[in-house]
N, C-alpha and C positions, 0 to 999 in steps of 0.2 A: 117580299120582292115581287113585281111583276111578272108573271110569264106570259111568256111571246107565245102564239099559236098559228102551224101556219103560216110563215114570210113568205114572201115570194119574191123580192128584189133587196137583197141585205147588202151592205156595201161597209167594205174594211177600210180603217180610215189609217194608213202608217206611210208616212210624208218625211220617212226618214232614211237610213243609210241601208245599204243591199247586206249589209250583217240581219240588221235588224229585219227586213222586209222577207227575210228566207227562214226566219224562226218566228215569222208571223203567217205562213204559206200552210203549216197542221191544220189551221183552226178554221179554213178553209177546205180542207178536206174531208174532217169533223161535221162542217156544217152540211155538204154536198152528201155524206154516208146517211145523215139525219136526214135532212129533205131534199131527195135526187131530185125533183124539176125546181128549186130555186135558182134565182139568176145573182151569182153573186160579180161583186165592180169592186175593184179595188183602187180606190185613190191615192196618188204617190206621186213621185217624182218622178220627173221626164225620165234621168238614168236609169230607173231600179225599172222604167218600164222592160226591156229586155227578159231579166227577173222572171216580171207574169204572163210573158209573151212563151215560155215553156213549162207552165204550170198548168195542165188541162182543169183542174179544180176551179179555174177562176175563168168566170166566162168575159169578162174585157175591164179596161184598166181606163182608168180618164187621168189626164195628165195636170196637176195641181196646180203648175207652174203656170198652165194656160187659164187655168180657170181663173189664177186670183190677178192675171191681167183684165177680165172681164168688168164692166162695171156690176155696181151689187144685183141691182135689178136684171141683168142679165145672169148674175153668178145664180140667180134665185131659180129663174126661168129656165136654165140650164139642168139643176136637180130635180125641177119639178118634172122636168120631161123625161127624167129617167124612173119615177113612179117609184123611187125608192124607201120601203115601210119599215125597212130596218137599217140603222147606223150603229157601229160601231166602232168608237173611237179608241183604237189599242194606241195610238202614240197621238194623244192631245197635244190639241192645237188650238187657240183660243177661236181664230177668224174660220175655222172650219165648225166648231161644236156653234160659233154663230150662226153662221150661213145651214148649218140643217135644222134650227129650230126656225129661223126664218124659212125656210122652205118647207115649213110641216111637215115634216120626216116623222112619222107617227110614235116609233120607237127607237128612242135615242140614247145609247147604253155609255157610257164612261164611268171612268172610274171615284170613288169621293173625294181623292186625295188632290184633285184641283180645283180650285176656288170655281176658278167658271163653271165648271161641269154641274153648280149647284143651280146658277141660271139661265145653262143652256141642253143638259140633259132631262130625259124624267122616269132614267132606269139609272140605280146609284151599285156600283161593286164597290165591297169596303175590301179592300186587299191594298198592302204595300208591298211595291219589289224593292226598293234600296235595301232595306234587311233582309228579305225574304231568302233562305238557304233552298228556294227551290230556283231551275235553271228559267232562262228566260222567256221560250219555248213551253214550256209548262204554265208560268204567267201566264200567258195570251191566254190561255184555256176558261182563266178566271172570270171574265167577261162573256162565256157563253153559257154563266149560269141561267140566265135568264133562258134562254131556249133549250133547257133540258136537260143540261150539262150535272152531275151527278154525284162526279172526282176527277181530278186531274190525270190524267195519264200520263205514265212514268216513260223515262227517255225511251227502252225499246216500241214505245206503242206510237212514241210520239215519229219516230225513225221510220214508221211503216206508214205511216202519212203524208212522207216527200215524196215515197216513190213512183208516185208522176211527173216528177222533174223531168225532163227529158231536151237535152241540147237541139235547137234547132237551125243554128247557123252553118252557114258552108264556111270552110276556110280559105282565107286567101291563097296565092301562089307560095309566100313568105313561109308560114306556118304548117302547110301542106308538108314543102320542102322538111323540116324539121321531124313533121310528125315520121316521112319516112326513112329516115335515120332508122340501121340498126337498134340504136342502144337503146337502154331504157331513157325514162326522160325524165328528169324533177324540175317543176317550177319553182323558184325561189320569191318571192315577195317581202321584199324588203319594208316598203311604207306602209301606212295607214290612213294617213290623209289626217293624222293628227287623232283620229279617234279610239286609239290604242295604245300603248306603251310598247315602245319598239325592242330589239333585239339589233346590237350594234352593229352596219353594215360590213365590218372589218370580222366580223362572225360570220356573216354568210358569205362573203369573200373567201376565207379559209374554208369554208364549207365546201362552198365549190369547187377549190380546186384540189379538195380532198376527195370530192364524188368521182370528176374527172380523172380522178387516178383509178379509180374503181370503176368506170370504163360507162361512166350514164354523160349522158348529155345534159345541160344544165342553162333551164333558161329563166333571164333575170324580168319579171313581169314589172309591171307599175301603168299611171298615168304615163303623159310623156313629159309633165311638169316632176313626176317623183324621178322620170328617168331621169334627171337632171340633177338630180342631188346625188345617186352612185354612177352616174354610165362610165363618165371617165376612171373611176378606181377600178373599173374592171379589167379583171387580168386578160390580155392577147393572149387567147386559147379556140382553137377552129370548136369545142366542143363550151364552152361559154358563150351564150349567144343571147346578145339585149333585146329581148320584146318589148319593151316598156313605151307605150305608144304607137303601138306599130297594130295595132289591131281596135275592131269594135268591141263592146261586152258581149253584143251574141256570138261574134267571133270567137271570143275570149272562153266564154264557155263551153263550144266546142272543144276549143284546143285544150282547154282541162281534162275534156272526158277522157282526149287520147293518150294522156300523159299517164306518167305510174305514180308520181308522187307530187306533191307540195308542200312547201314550207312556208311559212308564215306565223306573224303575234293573230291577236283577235280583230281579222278583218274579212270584208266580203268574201274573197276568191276562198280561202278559207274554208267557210261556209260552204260556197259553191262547192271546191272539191266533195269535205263531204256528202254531200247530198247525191252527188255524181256517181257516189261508191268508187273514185281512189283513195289511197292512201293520203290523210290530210292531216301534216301534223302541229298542232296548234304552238304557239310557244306562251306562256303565260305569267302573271304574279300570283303571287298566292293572297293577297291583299282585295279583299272587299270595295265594292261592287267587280271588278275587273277578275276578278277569280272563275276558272275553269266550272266550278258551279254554278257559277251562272251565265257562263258565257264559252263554253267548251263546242267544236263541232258538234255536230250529230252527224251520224255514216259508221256501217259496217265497218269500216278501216279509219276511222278516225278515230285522234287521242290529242287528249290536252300534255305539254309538259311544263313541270315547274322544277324549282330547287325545293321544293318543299317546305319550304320555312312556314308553318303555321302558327307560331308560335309568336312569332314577332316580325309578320310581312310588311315588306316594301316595295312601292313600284319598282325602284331600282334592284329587284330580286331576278329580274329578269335578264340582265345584262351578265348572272353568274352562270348561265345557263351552260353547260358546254359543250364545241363543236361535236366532241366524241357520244356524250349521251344522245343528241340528235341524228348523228349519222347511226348508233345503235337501233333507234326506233327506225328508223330507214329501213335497216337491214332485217328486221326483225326479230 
């Protein structure tokens, strides 16, 4: 395998959801502890921008969405002036592994398991994650063999990596108001945006108004397109109260840090919480790829739950999950 010697402008390439862009955030801190005057860019999506807008590890972020409106020749001329000698493609993309070998990007690392990567990489990592029983957050590690990398660091190494996360949105009027509530506060997250296996909202319903009896305040997050699929089953209660839409992501992550707890299947805010160091408690299948090991928070106070079933899982494993075992993990 080649070794890199040396970068000085390396640029992460993951163009995909705020789950996945916050368990690709280590390997960036990894690379910064290895060579503190590198400049590292991270390529993504307009959303997830927020994300690395609180991540001091990564010194600026180019928005993907705008790039690949550019025509090619500009999309080229664009890379070339950012002088970047190292790419690394953690979430392939065919038109991105193009455009950096067009742009002589000197060292171009992906993975072998996609076709393109064979004519448009020329640093190859043989590792697969669909099998792989290590978490996903440890994957990314794979790809910084070529610069030095040794062994994989196991989750507590990989948990001391985030801790530059750091919120930096002010809060609206709306969410202020809430934060200064007496009570504790759990956010509740009901959707995924389709990239998880949900937990039924008629569960977090009961949830809620089971917390509310135990004296927290309880607010319902989302888009303002998932507020729409529960806002109206929500119970009329002064201590239930629908955020879903009602705020930004850098918003949104402030208002996580001040909360006590969250609930949620495998999705960003999730993530976010743990990172944030509340209590973030996952809801899970026991069923491969989607399983806690490879897709569990990372945080001091974060915990994946299942029904356990290892034996014979199913997506729908997660729908047997119960309000009491979750409000236990709450309680501690």
């Amino acid at each position: 395998m080649k070794k890199i010697n040396n970068p000085h402008t390396i640029l992460i390439s993951r163009t995909d959801s705020i789950g996945d862009v916050i368990l690709t955030l280590p390997i960036c801190s990894w690379l910064k502890e290895q060579y503190p005057q590198i400049n590292i860019i991270f390529l993504g999506r307009k959303y997830t921008a927020p994300i690395i807008a609180c991540f001091s590890a990564i010194d600026s972020f180019i928005d993907w969405n705008e790039v690949e409106l550019l025509s090619e020749k500009e999309q080229i001329q664009f890379i070339q002036a950012k002088q970047i000698d190292t790419c690394i493609h953690v979430f392939p993309k065919k038109e991105i592994a193009q455009l950096m070998k067009k742009s002589n990007v000197k060292n171009r690392i992906g993975t072998s398991h996609r076709f393109f990567h064979w004519a448009t990489c020329n640093i190859y990592i043989h590792f697969t994650r669909k099998n792989s029983p290590l978490h996903e957050a440890q994957l990314n590690f794979e790809l910084l063999r070529p610069l030095g990398l040794t062994h994989l660091p196991n989750k507590n190494q990989i948990q001391e990596y985030l801790t530059e996360f750091k919120p930096i949105g002010a809060l609206s009027n709306f969410l202020q108001g809430i934060i200064q509530l007496p009570n504790k506060k759990i956010i509740l997250h009901p959707k995924s945006q389709g990239s998880a296996v949900e937990w039924p909202i008629e569960n977090y319903i009961t949830l809620a108004e089971e917390l509310v009896q135990e004296g927290y305040v309880v607010c319902f997050s989302g888009t303002e397109n998932e507020g729409l699929q529960f806002r109206d089953k929500l119970p009329q209660h002064a201590h239930i109260i629908d955020i879903s839409g009602k705020s930004t992501l850098k918003e949104f992550i402030t208002f996580i840090s001040q909360c006590d707890a969250l609930v949620a299947c495998s999705t960003g805010p999730l993530h976010i919480a743990a990172i944030l160091g509340i209590q973030a408690i996952g809801l899970y299948t026991d069923l491969s790829p989607m399983h806690p090991g490879r897709w569990a928070p990372i945080g001091e106070k974060a915990l994946a739950l299942t029904i356990g079933n290892t034996t014979n899982p199913k997506l729908e494993d997660i729908t047997q999950i119960s309000v009491s075992s979750v409000i236990q993990k709450i309680k501690g």
